[in-house]
C-alpha positions, -999 to 999 in steps of 0.1 A, spaced: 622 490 -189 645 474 -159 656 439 -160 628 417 -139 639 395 -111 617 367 -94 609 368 -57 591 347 -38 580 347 -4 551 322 9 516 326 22 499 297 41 502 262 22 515 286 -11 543 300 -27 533 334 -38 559 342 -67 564 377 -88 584 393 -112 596 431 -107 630 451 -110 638 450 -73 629 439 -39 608 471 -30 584 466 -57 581 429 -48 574 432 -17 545 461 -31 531 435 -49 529 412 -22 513 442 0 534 439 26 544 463 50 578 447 68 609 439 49 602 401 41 637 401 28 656 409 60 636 384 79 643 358 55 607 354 47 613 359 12 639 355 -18 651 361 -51 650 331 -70 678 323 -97 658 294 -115 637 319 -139 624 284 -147 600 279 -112 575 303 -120 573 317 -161 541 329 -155 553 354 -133 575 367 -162 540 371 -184 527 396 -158 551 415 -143 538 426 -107 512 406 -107 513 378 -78 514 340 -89 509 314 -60 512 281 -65 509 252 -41 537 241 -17 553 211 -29 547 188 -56 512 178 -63 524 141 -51 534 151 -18 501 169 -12 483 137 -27 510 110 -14 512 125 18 506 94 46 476 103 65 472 91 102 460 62 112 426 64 134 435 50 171 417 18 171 387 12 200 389 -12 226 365 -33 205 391 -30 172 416 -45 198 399 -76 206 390 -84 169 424 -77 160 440 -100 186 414 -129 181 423 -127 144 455 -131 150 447 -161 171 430 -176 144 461 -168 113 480 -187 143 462 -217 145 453 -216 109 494 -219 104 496 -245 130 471 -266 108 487 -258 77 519 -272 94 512 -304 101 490 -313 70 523 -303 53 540 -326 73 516 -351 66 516 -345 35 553 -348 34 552 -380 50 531 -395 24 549 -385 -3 584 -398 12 562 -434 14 548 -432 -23 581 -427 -35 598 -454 -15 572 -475 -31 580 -460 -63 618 -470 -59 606 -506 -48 586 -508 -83 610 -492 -106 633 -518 -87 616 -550 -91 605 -536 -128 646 -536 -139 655 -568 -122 622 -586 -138 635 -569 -173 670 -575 -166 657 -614 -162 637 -622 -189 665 -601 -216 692 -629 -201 667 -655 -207 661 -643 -239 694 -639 -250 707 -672 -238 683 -689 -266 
């Protein structure tokens, strides 16, 4: 029995693989009736590895699906065109995130504010508590 080769040539979203001795019976098996081959419509593929079922059933055509199965499932699907009426929600939500930043700006700042007061006052505190402390330890001491 000759030694098989793969070929593969591809139909529609497949690639249609087989496994025979030479070109002419691939392209048998594929039923066509032009020289894929010299039209570079088809080839012989090294990697023995792409198809092994091929090898199981000599002359028998294997297809499998173009590409990876995430490419077919991650491929990015277009985006409707939005309507006139998507258009005018869109841009009065975007008014809204912009005022809703412009609030959240100046509580910030307000807040902000309040906190630079509280720990001024803070300061003050821990300031009059060490001088009070430091105070009564000298009086203390000096008995």
């Amino acid at each position: 029995m000759p030694k098989l080769k793969l070929f593969k040539t591809v139909i529609g979203f497949h690639d249609a693989f087989v496994a025979a001795p030479s070109r002419k019976a691939a392209l048998a098996a594929w039923g066509a009736s032009t020289d894929l081959f010299t039209a570079g419509l088809a080839e012989e593929v090294r990697d023995a590895d792409s198809c092994t079922a091929a090898f199981e059933a000599p002359g028998t055509v294997i297809t499998t699906k173009r590409g990876s199965a995430k490419e077919w499932s991650d491929r990015a699907r277009p985006k409707p065109r939005p309507s006139s009426k998507c258009e005018i929600a869109r841009q009065r939500l975007d008014d809204q995130l912009t005022k809703l930043e412009e609030r959240r700006a100046k509580t910030m700042a307000t807040l902000d504010r309040q906190l630079d007061a509280l720990r001024r006052k803070r300061d003050a505190a821990e300031a009059k508590y060490s001088a009070e402390r430091t105070k009564l330890e000298a009086e203390r001491d000096a008995l």
